[in-house]
N, C-alpha and C positions, 0 to 999 in steps of 0.2 A: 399575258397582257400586263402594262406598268398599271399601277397608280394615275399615272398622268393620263394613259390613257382611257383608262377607264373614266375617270372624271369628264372625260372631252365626248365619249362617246353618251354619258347618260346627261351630259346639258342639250348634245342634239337630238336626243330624245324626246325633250320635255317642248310644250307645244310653243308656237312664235310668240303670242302673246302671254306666255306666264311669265308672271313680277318678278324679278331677282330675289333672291333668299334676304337682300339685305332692306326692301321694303315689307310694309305691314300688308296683311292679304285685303284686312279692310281701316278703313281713315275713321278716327273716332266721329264718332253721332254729334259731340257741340262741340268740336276742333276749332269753331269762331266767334266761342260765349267769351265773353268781357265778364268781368265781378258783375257789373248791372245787368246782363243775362242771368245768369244766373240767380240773381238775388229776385229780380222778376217775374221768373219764372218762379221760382221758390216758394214768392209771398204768391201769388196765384194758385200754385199746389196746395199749400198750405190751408190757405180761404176756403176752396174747394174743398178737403179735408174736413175742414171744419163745420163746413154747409152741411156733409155727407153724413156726418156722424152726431153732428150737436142740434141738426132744424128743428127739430119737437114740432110743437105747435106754433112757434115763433116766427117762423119762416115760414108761411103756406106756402109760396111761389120758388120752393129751393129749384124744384129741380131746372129752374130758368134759370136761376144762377150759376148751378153749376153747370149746366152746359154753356152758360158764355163764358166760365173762366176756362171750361176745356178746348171753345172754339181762339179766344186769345191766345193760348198756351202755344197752338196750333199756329196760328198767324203770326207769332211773334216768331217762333222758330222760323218758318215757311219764307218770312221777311229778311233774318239773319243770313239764310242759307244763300237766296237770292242775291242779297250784298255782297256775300263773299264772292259770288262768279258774277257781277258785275258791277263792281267797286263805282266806277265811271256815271253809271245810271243816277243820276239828280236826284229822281223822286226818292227810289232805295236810300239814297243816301245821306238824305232829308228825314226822312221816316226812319233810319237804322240810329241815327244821331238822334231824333227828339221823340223816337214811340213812349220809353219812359214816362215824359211829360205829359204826353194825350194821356196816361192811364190813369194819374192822380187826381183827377176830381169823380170818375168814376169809382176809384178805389174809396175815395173818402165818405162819400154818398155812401154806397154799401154798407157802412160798420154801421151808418144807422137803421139799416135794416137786418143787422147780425148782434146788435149787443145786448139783446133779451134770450140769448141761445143759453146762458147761463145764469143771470141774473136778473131777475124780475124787477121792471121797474128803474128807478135811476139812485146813484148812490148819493145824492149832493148831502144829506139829513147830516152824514156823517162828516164833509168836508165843512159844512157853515158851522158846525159845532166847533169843527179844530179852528176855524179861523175865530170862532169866539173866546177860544181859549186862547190863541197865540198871543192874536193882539187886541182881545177884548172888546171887539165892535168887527162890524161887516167892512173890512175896506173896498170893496166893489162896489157899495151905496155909497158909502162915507164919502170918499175921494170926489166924484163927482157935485154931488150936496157941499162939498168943501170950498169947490172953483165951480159954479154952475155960468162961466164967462163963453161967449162965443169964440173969443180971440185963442180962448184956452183948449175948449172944446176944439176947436177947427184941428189945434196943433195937435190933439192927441187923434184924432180920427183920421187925419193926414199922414199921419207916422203909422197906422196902424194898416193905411189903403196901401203903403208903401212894399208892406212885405206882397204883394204880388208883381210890382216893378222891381223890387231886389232880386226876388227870385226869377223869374225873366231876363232882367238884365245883365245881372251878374253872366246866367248862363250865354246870353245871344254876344257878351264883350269879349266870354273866354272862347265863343265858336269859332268866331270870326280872328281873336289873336293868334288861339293856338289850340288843333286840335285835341291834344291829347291832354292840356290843363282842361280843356272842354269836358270831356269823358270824364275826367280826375274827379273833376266839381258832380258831374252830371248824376255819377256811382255816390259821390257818400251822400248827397242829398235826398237823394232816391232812398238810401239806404236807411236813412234820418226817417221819412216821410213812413216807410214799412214799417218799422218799430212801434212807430207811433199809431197806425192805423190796427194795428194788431193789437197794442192794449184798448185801444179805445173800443174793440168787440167784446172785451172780458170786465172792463172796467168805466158803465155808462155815468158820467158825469154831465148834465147840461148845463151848469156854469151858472151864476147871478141869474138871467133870466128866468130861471126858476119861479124865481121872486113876481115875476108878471103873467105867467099863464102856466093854463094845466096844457099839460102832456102826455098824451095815450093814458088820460083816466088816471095818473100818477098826481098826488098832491104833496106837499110837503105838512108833515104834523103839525099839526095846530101849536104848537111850543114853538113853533120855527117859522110861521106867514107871519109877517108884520102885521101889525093895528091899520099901517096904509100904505096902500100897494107904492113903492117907491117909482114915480116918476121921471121921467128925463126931461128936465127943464124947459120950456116951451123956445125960449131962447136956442138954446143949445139945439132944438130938433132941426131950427130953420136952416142950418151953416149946410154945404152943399157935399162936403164930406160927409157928415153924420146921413144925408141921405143917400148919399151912395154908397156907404157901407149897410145902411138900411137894406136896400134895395140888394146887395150881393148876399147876405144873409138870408133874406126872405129866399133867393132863389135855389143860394145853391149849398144854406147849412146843412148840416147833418147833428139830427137831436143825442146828444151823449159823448159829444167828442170832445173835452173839454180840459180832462185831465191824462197824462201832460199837457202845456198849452205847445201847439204844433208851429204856432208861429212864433213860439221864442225858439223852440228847439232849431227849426231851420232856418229863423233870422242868424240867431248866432253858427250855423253853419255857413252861410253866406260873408257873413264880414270876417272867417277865418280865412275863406280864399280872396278878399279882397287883401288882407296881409298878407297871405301867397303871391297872388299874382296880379293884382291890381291897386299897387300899391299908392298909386297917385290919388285914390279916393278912401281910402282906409278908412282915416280920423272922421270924415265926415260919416261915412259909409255906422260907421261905430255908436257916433251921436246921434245915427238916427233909428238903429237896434235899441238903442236906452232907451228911447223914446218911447217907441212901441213896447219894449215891453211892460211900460209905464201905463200904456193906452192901452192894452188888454184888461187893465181891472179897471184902470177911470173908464173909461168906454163900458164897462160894465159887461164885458164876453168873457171873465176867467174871475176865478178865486186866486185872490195873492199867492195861496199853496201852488196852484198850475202854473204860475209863472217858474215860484222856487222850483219845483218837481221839474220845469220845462230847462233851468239853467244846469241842470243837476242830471240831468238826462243828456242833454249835449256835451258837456264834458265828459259824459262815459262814453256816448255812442262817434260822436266825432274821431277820436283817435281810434277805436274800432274798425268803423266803416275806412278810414285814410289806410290801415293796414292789411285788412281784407282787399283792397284796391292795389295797393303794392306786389300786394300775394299773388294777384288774377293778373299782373299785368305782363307777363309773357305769353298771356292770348296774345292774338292778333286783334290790336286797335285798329275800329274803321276809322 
């Protein structure tokens, strides 16, 4: 018997439906993860991870937490896989484009129920000191006490309500232009936003307010409370921004999140893709990133340090996350 034949006779051997030699026996497990899959999942493992091995005393209620990062882990998969075999499905495809964004206020919420896992209490003793060394006075009190004007106040609280319309908009302009600048934006923001929530578990900072009430029994030392607790000008409280950033704060802060400041970090990741890709709004888009990150210390929510540390953080993590996003983009984009 040849060769040739031999070969002919053990292909009709082998049963009708086995795969050719030249497919894989099985299709890999995340063949439809994107960078933000991955990174998603990641920072969820990760958290998890960290629930499991660092809750002590600080977390009674872990093991609730980690079983909803294990049941998300789950659902986000479950959701992926679904999109891949039915691309066309609205809802899937709705939910496979913006799940991301549903997870970040839940993600930000948590760290303040995780950033006593390692460090008791909150670090600000040490950030008001550096800023009394840097520039010699408190610019979080000062600034405000400087300009206690409505006309002033409004603009900085307005610029400050701004970064959840930047963030938003930016994403819903680049959805509906183009989807894969959509994704592009979607992954290093996302990516921006993980970094940040991951320090903010290891590193609890609550920012100026400090200065006005205690926290989980935590005081700041008597060298460091003022003679009189600093005020927000009566004027100033009336403007109708200052109460509705009031009001989003009271709702939905989380106590310790403050160094990096998270809203310069992703401000300035947002006006980098308005220079990408939406370039008719740039300059203003720019002017109104200055602003805010002006309005984190007047507004009295960050230490002048959270801002530096937040400009200084986007500049390393932006060109990170934009290359990691390059690296992943031979997934298949939904």
């Amino acid at each position: 018997m040849t060769k040739e034949e031999r070969k002919q006779k053990s292909e009709r051997a082998q049963p009708a439906n086995a795969a050719p030699h030249s497919q894989p026996l099985a299709r890999p497990l995340f063949r439809h993860y994107t960078f933000i899959d991955y990174a998603a999942q990641g920072y969820m493992a990760l958290v998890g991870l960290i629930i499991l091995c660092l809750h002590g005393r600080s977390v009674p209620f872990w093991p609730l937490l980690l079983a909803a990062h294990v049941i998300v882990i789950v659902l986000v998969h479950a959701l992926i896989c679904l999109h891949a075999g039915r691309p066309s499905n609205r809802v899937f495809d709705l939910l496979r484009h913006f799940y991301p964004m549903l997870l970040y206020t839940g993600f930000y919420r948590e760290t303040g129920e995780l950033n006593h896992v390692l460090v008791a209490g909150f670090l600000d003793s040490f950030f008001i000191r550096l800023e009394g060394r840097i520039f010699g006075l408190q610019p979080s009190l000062a600034f405000m006490d400087a300009w206690p004007y409505p006309a002033v106040s409004e603009l900085f609280y307005a610029a400050y309500f701004s970064y959840y319309v930047m963030v938003a908009g930016v994403g819903l302009a680049l959805f509906y232009r183009n989807r894969e600048q959509f994704f592009h934006y979607l992954s290093v923001i996302s990516f921006l936003f993980y970094v940040c929530f991951l320090i903010y578990i290891f590193t609890p900072v609550e920012g100026p307010r400090i200065f006005f009430r205690e926290l989980a029994g935590y005081q700041l030392p008597e060298d460091l409370q003022p003679m009189v607790a600093p005020a927000i000008p009566a004027a100033v409280k009336t403007g109708p921004f200052c109460q509705i950033m009031g009001w989003i704060y009271h709702t939905f802060e989380a106590p310790g999140a403050a160094f990096p400041s998270s809203h310069v970090v992703v401000a300035i990741g947002t006006v980098c893709f308005s220079f990408w890709y939406l370039r008719s709004i740039r300059w203003p888009h720019l002017v109104v990133v200055v602003l805010l990150c002006m309005a984190t210390i007047y507004c009295r929510y960050h230490y002048a340090v959270d801002v530096i540390a937040g400009g200084l953080t986007a500049a390393v993590l932006i060109p990170i996350g934009n290359r990691l996003y390059f690296k992943f983009r031979n997934a298949s984009v939904p």
